[in-house]
C-alpha positions, 0 to 999 in steps of 0.5 A: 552415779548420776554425774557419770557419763556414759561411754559414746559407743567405739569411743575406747577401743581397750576393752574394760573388765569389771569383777561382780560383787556385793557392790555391783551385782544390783542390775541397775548397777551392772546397767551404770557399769555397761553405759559407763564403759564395761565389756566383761564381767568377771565372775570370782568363783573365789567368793559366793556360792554357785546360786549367786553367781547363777543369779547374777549371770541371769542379771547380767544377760538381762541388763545387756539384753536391756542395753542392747549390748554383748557383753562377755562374761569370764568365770574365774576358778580359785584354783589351788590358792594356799589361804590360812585357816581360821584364826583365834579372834579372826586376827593376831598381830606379828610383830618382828622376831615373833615366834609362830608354828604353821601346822596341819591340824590346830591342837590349841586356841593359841592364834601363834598356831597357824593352818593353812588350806593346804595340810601338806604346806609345813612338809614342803618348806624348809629352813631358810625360806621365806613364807608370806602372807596377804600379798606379802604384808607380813613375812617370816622365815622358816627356822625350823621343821619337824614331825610337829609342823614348821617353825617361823619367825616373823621378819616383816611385822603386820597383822594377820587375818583368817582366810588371807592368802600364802605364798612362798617364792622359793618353795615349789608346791605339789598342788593341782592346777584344778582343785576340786572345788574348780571341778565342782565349779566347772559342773556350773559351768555345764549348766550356765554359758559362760564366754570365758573360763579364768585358770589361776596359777598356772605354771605348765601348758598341761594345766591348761590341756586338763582344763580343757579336757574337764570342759570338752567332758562337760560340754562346755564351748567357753574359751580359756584365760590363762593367768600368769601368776606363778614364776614358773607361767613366765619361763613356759610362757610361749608354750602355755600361749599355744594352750590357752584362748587369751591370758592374764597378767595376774599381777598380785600374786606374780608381784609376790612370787617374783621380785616386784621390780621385775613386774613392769618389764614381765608385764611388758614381755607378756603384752608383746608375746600376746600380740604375736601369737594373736591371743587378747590379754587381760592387765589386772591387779590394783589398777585404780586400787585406791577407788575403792574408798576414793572417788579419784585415783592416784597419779600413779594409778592412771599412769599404770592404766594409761601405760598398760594401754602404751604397751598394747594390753587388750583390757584392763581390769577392775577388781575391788574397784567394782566388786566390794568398792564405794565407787564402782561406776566412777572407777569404770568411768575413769578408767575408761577416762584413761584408756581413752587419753592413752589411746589417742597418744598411742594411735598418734604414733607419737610413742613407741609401741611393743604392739607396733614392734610386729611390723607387717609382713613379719608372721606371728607365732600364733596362740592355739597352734597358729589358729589364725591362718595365713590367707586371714592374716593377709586379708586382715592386714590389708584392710587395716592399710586401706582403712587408714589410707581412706580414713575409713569412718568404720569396718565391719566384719563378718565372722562365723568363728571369730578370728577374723575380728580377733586377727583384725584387733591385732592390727590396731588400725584405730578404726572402730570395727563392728563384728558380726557373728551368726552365733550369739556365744562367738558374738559375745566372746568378741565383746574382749576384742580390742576395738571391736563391737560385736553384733548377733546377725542369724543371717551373717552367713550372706556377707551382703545383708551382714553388710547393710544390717551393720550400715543401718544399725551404725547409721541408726547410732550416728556412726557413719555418715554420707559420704565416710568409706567403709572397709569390709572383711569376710571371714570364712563362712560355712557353705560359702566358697570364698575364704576371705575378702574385703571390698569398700563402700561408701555411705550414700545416704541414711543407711546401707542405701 
């Protein structure tokens, strides 16, 4: 850890997302991973107990506050995944046109006799389909079903383990977006402050509507993620992006319930509608899969980080990389590496852009029932210009809800931006906002004080100079009579002068 650089503050303007676990969760870890580029920690409520992930999130709060940085924190559900139960010597090979039974209940020590999580699994399948196991390592193919469960023969060979996860593409479930283990989860939310909540395979926009109503019940303000995961996410997407804070693209599990050549271009169309509907998305899964026993990527794997940052994606995530890996510090580094090459050629104009495909003056169709407002979207969209015309060294700004900053990321200016909120939860939230840093400022209702804190704290850090141009956008402010605005200053001297 002591060769990796730290991240030069507004140096990358796509955010990084790192799941905590038994290779992270030490805090002078989590602190390697905050000056190496990390904005969001992901807590994978899949794994651990609830006095763990409490334990952890006070570390992080601690090691952010050390820092001095906002950092978000996304509370991810396991949701209704379907994982084998325990195994006869926790494993068993399944060589091709080997014969197994997928039951309810065990009713002998043979390993050929499989559970699931889900008892009513067997009764939903039918002859004919295909059931895959471990993000589709081992495949069989339902030959039969009764009384007794189902049949299955074994048409891609590998080697099962307990607990690994199910899938079957051609089959639709009767699962519950929220299980009640996700409820259980949720009474943790109540009692810990979290920025964002993951919901993993949705399907509906009414999975997302529940989710909210459970949180509304238990107090909790967080922001939702939804993850696209499941075939039937994609042919509902514009509707579950009108019910939802900011998406996934769960690229494991829709690698396997879709065809996996399909996978780029769903990635791709996911990215775009994001963007318009001015909502931050999340590219995960397998990003720098190899890291986790390597010091180095493939060239493959930086050519799917660079090109997720091509195609506009807010963050990019890290999972195994961070959580159970030998080089956590190492792949943010060189994630944040990548997204930093990306960037550059990206902003260059050099490329063509599904972020840039939404040209100005075209209306986006707006995530949460168009919660940005047209005025906001206006004042944003002409700071962006002015900041470019200028040159403009930074923007700041000033926001009670955060959806200035949010309408400002989406125009991707590619000039850091300072956003400052007088409520620590919004701050930290925009901490996913791409390109920008947020800053707690109480008195950020007075746009003018918000202003010369945010000249002197980017002077203080060698941000801003005599001379650069500064743009600055008001959102709307309680008890303020302006909705939105933005003027131009130029630095004189060491501060806000």
């Amino acid at each position: 850890m002591a060769d990796v650089l730290a991240e030069p503050l507004g140096k990358v303007h796509t955010k990084i997302v790192a799941t905590v676990g038994p290779a992270s969760r030490d805090p002078a870890v989590l602190k390697a991973l905050i000056e190496a580029g990390v904005d969001v920690f992901r807590l994978n409520f899949s794994h651990g107990t609830h006095e763990e992930h409490a334990e952890t999130l006070q570390a992080i709060r601690a090691v952010a506050d050390d820092c001095g940085r906002l950092i978000a924190v996304l509370q991810d559900l396991g949701g209704p995944k379907v994982r084998l139960g325990p195994i006869p010597g926790d494993q068993v090979e399944c060589p091709r046109g080997a014969l197994f039974r997928l039951v309810a209940e065990r009713t002998s020590d043979d390993p050929h006799e499989l559970t699931s999580t889900y008892r009513e699994l067997a009764r939903d399948l039918r002859p004919g389909a295909t059931v895959l196991f471990a993000d589709g390592v081992v495949a069989m193919r339902v030959e039969h079903v009764d009384e007794r469960g189902a049949e299955l023969r074994v048409t891609l060979a590998g080697r099962l383990r307990s607990r690994q996860g199910i899938n079957v593409p051609d089959v639709p479930l009767s699962l519950q977006a929220l299980t009640d283990k996700d409820k259980a989860d949720l009474e943790w939310t109540a009692q810990h402050k979290v920025e964002y909540v993951g919901l993993s395979f949705v399907q509906r926009p009414g999975d997302l509507v529940e989710l909210r109503e459970e949180l509304d019940r238990r107090g909790c303000r967080a922001r939702i993620v939804a993850k696209i995961e499941k075939p039937q996410a994609v042919e509902n997407l514009e509707e579950i992006l009108a019910q939802t804070d900011a998406v996934m693209v769960a690229r494991g599990d829709l690698g396997v319930e879709m065809d996996v050549a399909k996978v780029p271009a769903i990635q791709k169309r996911i990215i775009s509608a994001c963007h318009r509907a001015r909502i931050p998305v999340i590219t995960a899964t397998q990003m720098l899969n190899s890291m986790e026993t390597s010091n180095r990527p493939t060239r493959a794997e930086a050519s799917d980080v660079f090109n997720a940052v091509l195609d506009g994606t807010d963050a990019v995530m890290l999972s195994g990389e961070t959580a159970i890996g030998q080089y956590p510090v190492e792949a943010v580094a060189t994630m944040s590496r990548i997204a930093a090459e990306a960037e550059r050629l990206l902003l260059s104009g050099d490329v063509p852009s599904a972020v840039r495909s939404n040209k100005a003056g075209q209306a986006p169709f707006g995530g949460r029932g168009g919660w940005i407002q047209p005025i906001t979207e206006s004042v944003v969209e002409a700071a962006s210009l002015v900041s470019r015309r200028l040159g403009a060294a930074l923007m700041i700004v000033v926001t009670h809800s955060g959806r200035t900053a949010l309408a400002l990321s989406k125009q991707r200016s590619g000039t850091p931006t300072l956003a400052l909120s007088d409520n620590a939860e919004i701050a930290r939230a925009m901490a996913l906002y791409w390109s920008v840093t947020p800053l707690h400022f109480p008195a950020a209702t007075d746009s003018e004080r918000a202003l010369n804190f945010a000249l002197d704290w980017a002077c203080e850090r060698n941000l801003v100079a005599r001379g650069d141009r500064v743009v600055l956008v008001s959102g709307t402010m309680p008890n303020s009579p302006i909705h939105n605005g933005m003027l131009v200053r130029e630095v004189d001297g060491a501060g806000a002068g």
